[in-house]
Biopython code that builds the backbone (N, CA, C, O; Angstrom):
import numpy as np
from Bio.PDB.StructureBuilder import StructureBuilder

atoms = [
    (1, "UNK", "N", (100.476, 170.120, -20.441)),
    (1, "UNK", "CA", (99.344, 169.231, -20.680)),
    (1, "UNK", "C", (99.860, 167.837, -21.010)),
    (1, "UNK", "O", (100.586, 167.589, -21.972)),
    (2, "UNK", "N", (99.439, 166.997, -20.167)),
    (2, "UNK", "CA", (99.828, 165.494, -20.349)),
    (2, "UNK", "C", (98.874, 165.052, -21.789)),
    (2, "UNK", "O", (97.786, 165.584, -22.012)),
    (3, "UNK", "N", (99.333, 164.262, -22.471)),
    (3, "UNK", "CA", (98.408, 163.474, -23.650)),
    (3, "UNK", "C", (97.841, 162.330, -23.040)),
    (3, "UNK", "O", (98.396, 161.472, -22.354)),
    (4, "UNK", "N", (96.695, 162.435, -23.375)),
    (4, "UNK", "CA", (95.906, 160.858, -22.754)),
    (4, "UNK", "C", (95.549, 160.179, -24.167)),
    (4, "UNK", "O", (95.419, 160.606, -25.314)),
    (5, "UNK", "N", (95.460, 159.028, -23.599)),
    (5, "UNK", "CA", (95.595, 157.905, -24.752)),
    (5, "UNK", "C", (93.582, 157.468, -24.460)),
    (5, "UNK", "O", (92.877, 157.076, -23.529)),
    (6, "UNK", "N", (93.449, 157.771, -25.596)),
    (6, "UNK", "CA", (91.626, 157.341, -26.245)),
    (6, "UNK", "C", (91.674, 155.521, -25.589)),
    (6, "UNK", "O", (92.702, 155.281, -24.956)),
    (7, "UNK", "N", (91.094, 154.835, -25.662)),
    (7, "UNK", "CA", (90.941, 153.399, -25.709)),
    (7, "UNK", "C", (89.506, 152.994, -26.346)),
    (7, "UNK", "O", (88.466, 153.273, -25.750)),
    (8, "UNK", "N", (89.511, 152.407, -27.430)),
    (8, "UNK", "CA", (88.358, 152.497, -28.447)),
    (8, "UNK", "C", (88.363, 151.141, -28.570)),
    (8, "UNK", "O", (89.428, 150.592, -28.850)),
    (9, "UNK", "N", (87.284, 150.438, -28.400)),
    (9, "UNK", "CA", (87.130, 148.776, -27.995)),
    (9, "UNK", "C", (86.844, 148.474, -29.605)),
    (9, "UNK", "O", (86.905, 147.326, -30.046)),
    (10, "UNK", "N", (86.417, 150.006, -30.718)),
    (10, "UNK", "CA", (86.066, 148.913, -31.738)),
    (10, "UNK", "C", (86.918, 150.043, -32.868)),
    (10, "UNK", "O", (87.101, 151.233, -32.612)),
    (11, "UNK", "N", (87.318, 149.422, -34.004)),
    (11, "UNK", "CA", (87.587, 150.294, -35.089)),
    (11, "UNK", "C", (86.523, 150.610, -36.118)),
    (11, "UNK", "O", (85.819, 149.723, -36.600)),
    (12, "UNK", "N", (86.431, 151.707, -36.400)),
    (12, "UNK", "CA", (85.688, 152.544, -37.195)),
    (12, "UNK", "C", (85.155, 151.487, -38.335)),
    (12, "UNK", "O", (83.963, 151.373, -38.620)),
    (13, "UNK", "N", (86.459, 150.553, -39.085)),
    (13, "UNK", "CA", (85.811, 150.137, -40.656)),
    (13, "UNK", "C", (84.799, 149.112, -39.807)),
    (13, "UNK", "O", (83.663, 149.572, -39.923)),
    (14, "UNK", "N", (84.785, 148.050, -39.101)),
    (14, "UNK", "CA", (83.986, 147.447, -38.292)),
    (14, "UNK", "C", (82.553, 148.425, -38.349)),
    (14, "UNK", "O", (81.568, 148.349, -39.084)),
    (15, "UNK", "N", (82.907, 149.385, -37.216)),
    (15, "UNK", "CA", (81.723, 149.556, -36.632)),
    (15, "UNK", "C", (80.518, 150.235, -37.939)),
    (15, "UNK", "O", (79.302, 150.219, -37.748)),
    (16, "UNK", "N", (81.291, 150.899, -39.470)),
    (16, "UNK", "CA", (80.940, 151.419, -40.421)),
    (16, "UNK", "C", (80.192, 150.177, -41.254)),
    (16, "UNK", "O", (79.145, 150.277, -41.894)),
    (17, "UNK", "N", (80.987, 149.010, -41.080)),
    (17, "UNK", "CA", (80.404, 147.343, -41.446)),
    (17, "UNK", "C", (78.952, 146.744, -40.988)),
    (17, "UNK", "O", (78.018, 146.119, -41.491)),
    (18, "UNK", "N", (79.312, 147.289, -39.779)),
    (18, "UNK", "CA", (77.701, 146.899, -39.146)),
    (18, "UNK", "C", (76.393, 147.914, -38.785)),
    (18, "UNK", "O", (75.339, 147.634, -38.212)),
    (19, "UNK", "N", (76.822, 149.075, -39.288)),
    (19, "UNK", "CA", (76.449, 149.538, -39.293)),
    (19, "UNK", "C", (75.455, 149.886, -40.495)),
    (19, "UNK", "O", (74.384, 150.478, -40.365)),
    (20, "UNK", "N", (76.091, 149.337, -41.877)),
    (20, "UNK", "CA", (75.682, 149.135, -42.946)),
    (20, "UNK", "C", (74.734, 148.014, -43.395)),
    (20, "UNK", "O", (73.861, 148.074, -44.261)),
    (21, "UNK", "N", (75.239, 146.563, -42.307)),
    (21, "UNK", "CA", (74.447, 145.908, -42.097)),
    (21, "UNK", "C", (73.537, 145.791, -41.455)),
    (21, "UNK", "O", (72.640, 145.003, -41.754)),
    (22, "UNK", "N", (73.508, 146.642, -40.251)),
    (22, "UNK", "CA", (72.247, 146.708, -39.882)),
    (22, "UNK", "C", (71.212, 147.730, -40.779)),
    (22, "UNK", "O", (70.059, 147.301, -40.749)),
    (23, "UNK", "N", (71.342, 148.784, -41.442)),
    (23, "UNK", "CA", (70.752, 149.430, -42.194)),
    (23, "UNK", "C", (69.877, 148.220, -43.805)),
    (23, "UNK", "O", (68.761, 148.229, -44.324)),
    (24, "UNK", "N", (71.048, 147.442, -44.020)),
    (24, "UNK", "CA", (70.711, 146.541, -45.315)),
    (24, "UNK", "C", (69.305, 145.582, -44.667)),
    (24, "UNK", "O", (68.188, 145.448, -45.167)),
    (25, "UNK", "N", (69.917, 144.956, -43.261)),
    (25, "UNK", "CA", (68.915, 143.726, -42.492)),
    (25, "UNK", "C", (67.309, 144.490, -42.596)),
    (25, "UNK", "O", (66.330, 144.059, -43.206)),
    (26, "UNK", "N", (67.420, 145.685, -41.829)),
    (26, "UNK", "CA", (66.126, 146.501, -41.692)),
    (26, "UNK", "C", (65.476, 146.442, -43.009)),
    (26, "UNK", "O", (64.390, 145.886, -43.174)),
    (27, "UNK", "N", (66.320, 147.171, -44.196)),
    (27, "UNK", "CA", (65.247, 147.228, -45.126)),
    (27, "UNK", "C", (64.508, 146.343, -45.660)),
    (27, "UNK", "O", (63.338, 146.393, -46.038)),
    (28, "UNK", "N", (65.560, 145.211, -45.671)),
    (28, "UNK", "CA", (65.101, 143.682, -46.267)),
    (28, "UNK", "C", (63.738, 143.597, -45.658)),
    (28, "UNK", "O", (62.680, 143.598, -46.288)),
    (29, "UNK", "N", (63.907, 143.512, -44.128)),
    (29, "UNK", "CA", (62.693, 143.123, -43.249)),
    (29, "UNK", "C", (61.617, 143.963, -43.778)),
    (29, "UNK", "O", (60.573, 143.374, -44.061)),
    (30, "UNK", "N", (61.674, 145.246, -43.968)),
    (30, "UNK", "CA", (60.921, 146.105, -44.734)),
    (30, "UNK", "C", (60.386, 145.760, -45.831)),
    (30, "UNK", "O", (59.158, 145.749, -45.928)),
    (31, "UNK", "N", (61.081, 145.460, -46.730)),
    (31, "UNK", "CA", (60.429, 145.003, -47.901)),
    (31, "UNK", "C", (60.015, 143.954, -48.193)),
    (31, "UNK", "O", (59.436, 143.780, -49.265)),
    (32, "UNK", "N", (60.254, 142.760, -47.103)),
    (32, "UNK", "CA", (59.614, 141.519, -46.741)),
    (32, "UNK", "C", (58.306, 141.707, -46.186)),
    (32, "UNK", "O", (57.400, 140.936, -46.500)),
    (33, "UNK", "N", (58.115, 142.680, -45.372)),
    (33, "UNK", "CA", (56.658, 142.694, -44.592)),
    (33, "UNK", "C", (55.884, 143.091, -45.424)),
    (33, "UNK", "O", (54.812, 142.522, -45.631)),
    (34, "UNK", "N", (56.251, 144.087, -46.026)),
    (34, "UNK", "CA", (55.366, 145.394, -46.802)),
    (34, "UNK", "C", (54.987, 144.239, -48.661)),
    (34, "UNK", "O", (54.101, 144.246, -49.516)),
    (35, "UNK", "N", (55.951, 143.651, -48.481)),
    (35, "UNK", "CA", (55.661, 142.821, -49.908)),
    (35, "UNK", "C", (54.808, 141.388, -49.317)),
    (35, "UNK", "O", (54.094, 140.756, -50.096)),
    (36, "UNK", "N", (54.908, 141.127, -48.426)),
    (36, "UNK", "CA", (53.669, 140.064, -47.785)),
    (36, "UNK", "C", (52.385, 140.491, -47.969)),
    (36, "UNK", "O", (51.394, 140.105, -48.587)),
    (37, "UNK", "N", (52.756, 141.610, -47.090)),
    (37, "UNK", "CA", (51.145, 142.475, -46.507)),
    (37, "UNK", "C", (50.872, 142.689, -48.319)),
    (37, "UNK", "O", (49.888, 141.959, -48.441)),
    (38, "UNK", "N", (51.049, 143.035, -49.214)),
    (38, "UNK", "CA", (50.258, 143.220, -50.515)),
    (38, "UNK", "C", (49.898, 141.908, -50.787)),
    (38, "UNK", "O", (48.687, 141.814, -50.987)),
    (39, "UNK", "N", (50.763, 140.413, -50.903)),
    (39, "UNK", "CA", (50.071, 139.569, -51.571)),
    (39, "UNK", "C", (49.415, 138.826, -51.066)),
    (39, "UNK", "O", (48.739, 137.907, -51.530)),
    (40, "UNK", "N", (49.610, 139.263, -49.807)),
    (40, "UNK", "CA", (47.821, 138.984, -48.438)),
    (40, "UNK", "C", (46.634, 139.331, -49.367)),
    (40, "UNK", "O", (45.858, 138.533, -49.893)),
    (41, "UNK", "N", (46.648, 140.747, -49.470)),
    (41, "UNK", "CA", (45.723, 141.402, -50.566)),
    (41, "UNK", "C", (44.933, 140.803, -51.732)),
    (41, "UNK", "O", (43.733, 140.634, -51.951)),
    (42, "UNK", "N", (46.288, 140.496, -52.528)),
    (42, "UNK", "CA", (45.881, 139.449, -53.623)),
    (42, "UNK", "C", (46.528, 140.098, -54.737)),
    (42, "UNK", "O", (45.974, 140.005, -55.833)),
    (43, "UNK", "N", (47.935, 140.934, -54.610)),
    (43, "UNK", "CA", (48.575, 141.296, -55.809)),
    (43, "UNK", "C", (49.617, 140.394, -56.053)),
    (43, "UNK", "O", (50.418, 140.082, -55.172)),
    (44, "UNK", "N", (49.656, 139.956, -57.193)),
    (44, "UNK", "CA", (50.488, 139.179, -57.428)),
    (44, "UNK", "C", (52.276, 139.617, -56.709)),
    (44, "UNK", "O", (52.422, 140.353, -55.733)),
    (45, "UNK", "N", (53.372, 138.995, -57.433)),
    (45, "UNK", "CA", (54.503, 139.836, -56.957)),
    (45, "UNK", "C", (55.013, 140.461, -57.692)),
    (45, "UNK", "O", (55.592, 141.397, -57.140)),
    (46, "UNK", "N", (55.148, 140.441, -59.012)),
    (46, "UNK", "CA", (55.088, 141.671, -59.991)),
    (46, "UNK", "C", (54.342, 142.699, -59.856)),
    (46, "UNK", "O", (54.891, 143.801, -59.859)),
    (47, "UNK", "N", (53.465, 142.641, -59.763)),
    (47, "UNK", "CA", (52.960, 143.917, -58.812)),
    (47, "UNK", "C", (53.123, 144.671, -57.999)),
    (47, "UNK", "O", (53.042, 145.898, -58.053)),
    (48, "UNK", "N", (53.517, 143.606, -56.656)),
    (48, "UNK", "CA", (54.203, 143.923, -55.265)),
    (48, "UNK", "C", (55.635, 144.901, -55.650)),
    (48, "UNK", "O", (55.963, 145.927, -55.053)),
    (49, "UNK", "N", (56.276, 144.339, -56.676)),
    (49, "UNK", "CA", (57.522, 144.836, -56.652)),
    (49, "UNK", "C", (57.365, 146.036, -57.270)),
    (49, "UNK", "O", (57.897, 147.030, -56.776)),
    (50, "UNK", "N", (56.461, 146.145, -58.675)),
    (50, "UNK", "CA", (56.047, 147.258, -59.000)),
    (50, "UNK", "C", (55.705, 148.536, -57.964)),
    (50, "UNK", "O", (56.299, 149.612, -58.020)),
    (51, "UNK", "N", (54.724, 148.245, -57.085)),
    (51, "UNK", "CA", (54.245, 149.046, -55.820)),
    (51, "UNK", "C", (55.608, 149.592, -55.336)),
    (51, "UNK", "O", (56.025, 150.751, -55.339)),
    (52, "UNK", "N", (56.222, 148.383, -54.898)),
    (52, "UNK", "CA", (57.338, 148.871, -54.222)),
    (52, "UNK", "C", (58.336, 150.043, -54.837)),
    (52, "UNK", "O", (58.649, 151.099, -54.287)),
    (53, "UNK", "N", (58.566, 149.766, -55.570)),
    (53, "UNK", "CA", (59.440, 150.790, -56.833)),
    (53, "UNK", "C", (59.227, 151.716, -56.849)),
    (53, "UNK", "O", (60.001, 152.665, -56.729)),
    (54, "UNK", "N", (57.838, 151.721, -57.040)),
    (54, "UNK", "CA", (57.106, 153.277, -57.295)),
    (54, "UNK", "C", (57.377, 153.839, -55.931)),
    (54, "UNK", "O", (58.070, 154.841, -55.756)),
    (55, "UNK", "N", (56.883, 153.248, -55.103)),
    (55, "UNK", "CA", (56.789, 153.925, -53.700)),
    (55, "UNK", "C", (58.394, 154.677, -53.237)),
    (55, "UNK", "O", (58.669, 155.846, -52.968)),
    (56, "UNK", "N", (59.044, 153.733, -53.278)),
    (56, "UNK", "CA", (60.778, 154.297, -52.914)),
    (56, "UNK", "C", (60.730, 155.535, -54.351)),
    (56, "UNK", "O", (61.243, 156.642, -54.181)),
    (57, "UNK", "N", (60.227, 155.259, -55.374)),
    (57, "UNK", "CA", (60.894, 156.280, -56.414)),
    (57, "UNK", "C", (59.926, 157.758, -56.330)),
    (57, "UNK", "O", (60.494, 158.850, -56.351)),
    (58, "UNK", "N", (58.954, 157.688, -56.268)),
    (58, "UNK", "CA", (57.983, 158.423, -55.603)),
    (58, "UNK", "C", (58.282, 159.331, -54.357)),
    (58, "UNK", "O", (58.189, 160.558, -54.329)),
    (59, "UNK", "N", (58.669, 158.479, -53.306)),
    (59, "UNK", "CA", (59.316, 159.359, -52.314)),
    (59, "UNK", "C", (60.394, 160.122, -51.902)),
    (59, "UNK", "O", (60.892, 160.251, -50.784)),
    (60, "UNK", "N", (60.751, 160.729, -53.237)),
    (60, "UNK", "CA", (62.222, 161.570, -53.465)),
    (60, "UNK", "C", (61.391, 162.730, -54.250)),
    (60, "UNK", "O", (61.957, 163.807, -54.436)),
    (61, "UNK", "N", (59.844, 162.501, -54.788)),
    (61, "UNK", "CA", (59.104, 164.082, -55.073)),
    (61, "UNK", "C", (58.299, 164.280, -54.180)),
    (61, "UNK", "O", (57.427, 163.488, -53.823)),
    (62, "UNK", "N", (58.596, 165.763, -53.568)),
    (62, "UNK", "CA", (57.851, 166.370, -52.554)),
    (62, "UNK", "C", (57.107, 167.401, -53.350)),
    (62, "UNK", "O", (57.611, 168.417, -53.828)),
    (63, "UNK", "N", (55.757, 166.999, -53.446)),
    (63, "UNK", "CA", (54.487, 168.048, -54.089)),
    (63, "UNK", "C", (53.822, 168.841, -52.404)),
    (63, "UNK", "O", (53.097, 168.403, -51.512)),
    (64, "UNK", "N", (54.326, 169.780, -52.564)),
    (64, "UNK", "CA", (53.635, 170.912, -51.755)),
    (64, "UNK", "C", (52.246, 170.877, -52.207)),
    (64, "UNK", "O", (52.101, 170.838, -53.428)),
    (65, "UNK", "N", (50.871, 170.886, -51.260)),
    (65, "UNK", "CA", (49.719, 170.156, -51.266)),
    (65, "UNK", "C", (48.780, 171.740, -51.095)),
    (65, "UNK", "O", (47.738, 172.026, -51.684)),
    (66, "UNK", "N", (49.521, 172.559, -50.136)),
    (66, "UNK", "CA", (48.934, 174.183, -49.820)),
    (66, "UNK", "C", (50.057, 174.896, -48.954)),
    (66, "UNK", "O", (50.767, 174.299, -48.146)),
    (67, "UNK", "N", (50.122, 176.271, -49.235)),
    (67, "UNK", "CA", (50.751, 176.657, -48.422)),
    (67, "UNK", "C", (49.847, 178.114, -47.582)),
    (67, "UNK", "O", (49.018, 178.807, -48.173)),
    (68, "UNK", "N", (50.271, 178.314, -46.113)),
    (68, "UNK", "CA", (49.651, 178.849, -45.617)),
    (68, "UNK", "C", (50.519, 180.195, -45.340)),
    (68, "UNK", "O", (51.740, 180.324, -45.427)),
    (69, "UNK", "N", (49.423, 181.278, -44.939)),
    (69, "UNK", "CA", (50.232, 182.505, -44.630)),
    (69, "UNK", "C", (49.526, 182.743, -43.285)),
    (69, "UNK", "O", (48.303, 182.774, -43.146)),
    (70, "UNK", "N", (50.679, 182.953, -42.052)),
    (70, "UNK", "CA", (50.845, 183.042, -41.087)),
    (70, "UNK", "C", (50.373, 184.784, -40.616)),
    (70, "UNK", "O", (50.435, 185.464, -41.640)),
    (71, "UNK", "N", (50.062, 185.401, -39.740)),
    (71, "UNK", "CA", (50.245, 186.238, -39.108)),
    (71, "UNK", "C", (51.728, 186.496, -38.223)),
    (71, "UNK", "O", (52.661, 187.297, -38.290)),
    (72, "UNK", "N", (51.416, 185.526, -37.513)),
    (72, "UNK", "CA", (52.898, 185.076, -36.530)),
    (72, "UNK", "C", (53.575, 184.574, -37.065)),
    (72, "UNK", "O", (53.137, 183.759, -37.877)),
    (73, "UNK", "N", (55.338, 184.785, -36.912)),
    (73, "UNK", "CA", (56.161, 184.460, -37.802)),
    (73, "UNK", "C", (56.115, 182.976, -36.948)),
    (73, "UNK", "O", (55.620, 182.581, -35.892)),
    (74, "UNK", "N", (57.105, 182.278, -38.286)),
    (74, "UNK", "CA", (57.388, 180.867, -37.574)),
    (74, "UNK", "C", (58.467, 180.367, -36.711)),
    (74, "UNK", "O", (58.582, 179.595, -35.759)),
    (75, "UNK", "N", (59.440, 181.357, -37.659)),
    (75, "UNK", "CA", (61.050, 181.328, -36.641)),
    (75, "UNK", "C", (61.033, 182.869, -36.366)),
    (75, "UNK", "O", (60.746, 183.907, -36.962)),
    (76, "UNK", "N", (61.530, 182.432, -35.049)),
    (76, "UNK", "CA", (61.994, 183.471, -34.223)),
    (76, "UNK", "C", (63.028, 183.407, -33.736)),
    (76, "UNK", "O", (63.326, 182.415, -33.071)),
    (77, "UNK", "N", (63.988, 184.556, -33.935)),
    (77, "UNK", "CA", (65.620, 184.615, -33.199)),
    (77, "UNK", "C", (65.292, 184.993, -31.887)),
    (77, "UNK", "O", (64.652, 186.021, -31.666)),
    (78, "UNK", "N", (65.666, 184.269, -31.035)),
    (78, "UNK", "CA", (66.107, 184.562, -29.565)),
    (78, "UNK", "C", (67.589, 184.921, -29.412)),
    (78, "UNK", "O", (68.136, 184.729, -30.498)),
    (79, "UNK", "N", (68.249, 185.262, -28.709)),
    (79, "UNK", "CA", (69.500, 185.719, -28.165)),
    (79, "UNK", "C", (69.524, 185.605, -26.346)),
    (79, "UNK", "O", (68.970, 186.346, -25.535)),
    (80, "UNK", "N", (70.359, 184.425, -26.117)),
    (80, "UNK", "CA", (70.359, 184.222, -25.158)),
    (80, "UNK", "C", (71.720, 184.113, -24.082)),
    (80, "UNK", "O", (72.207, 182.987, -23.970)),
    (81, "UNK", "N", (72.308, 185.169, -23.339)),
    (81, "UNK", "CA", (73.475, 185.249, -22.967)),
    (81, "UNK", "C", (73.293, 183.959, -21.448)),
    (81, "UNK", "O", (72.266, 183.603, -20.871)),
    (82, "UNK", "N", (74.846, 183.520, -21.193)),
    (82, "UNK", "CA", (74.428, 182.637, -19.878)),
    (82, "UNK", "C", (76.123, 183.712, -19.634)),
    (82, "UNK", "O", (76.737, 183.663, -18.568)),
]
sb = StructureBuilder()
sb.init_structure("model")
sb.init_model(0)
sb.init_chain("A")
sb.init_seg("    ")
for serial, (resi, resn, name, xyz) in enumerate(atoms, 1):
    if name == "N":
        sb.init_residue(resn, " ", resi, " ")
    sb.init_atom(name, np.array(xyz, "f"), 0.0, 1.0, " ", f" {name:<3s}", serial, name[0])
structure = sb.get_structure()
């Protein structure tokens, strides 16, 4: 077996760099729109930021609302030879 040589146009800490930055840019934009759109409304920005807070801190508890009981299961094992 011959070794072949990869050719990778970018290095990892880079692409991990912008990758981070693009994640940081988004949220900003996120929390720029979403904090507009309230003081469109007429909440001040102590407020806005309040909202905001809650909302990100809020969305790490998941309250189960009902749960249902099925007849039919939901997962099903298949087994599939090729």
């Amino acid at each position: 077996m011959s070794k072949r040589i990869l050719y990778r146009p970018y290095n990892y800490v880079i692409l991990a760099f912008l990758i981070g930055l693009l994640v940081l840019v988004a949220s900003l934009l996120f929390v720029g729109f979403v904090g507009l759109a309230f003081r469109r409304i007429g909440f001040s920005p102590q407020t806005t930021i309040l909202i905001l807070v809650a909302t990100f801190v809020g969305s790490y508890i998941n309250i189960p609302l009902l749960k249902v009981k099925t007849v039919i299961p939901v997962i099903r094992e298949e087994y599939v030879s090729f």
